[in-house]
Every structure is written in C-alpha cells, then in structure tokens.
N, C-alpha and C positions, 0 to 999 in steps of 0.2 A: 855741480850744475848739470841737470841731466838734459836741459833744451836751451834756445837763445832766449835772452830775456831782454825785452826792454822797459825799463823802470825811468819814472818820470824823475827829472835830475839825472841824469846817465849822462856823461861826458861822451861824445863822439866815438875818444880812443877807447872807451869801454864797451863800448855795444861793440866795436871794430873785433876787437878782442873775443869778447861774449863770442860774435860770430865765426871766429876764425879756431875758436878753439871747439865750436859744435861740427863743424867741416873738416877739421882736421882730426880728432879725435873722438867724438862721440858719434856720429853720422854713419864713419866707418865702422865700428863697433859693433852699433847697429845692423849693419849689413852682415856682417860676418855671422853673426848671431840667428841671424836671418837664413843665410845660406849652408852654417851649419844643420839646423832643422829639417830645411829642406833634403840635406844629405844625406842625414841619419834617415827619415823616413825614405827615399829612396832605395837606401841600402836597405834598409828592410823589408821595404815591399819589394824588392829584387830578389831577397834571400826566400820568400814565401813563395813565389811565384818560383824559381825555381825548383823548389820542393813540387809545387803543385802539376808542375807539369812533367815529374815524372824525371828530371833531369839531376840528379844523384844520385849516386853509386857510394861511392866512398867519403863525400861530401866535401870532398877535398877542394871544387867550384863553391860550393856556397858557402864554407867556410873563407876564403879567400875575396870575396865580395869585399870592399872597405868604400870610404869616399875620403877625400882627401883635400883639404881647403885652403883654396890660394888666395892674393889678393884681395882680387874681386869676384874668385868663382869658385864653385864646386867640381872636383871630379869626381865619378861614380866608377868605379870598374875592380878588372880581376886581374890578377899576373898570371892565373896559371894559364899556361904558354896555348891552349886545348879548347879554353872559352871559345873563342871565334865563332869554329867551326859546331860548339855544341849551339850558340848563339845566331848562327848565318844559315848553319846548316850546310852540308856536303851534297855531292852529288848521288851520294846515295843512303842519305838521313835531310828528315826535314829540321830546320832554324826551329829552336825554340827562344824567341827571344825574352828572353828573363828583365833584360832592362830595359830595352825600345817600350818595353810592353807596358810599363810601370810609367811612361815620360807620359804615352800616347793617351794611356787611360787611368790617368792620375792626377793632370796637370791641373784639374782644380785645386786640389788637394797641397800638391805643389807650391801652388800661390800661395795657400794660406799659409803654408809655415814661412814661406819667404816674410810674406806680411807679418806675421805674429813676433817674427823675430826681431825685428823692425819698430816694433808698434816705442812708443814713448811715453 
C-alpha cells in the first residue's frame, strides 16, 4: 500500500493501521528519497562549480565532495581538511564558495527534487 486509504466498510482499527503504517513507514521513505535527490544534485552542482571557478589542482576537493543522508536531513560537504579556506577564502585568496553558491542560486531547483522525491 503506497498511500492511506479509506474504503467504504473499513473498520476503525483498519484505517487506524492503514494510517500509522503510511507515517511510520511510507511518509519517511518518502522523505528520504526526497532528500537523497536533493543531495545528489547538490553534490554535483558543487562538483561543477568548483571546476568552473578555477578551484582544482589535483582535484583531490572535488573529488572528495559526497553528501551523506541522515534521518531527516542531508549533509553536503568535504573532509579534506583545506576546503574551508579554499571555500571562505584567506586573507590573502578570495572564497570561492563551491557550495554556499549552489544553496543560494539553486534553491529552486532544490525544491523540486525534494518534491519529486516525495511525490506518491
């Protein structure tokens, strides 16, 4: 059963059921689905945007790019220890931000995979 359903003759404890089993397991499923979408194409449009602005050498940053999906969220980021500063910029290099940049001028974009993921 991929939605709650109610069906004419349904016993109380069955719609009760029907509802508690779209809440507890199909709902979140959903989400997840949702927020993986959204993860992947962040990480990707993070990995492009990096390329494009010039911010690879050895590509050792955008190869390390991943996202990584919990509960109820997405994380976007990098381990290597150097991102930050190639990201914020130093006092004597400007931020190139790879992924502020993808949140700030994406987020339509963004929605819709959340939404797509989602969809029933």
């Amino acid at each position: 059963m991929d939605t709650a359903t109610v069906k004419a003759g349904d016993s109380m404890s069955e719609i009760t059921v029907n509802l508690n089993n779209f809440i507890e397991n199909i709902l979140p499923e959903k989400i997840a689905q949702g927020l993986e979408l959204a993860g992947q194409y962040v990480e990707n449009t993070a990995k492009e945007n990096i390329t494009d602005m010039g911010a690879v050498d050895t590509g050792a940053l955008k190869n390390s790019i991943t996202h990584v999906l919990g509960d109820k969220s997405v994380e976007i980021g990098t381990s290597v220890e150097y991102a930050p500063y190639v990201h914020d910029g130093t006092s004597k290099m400007e931020g190139r931000p790879f992924l502020q940049n993808v949140v700030d001028e994406h987020m339509t974009e963004i929605v819709e995979y959340l939404k797509r993921g989602a969809e029933f």
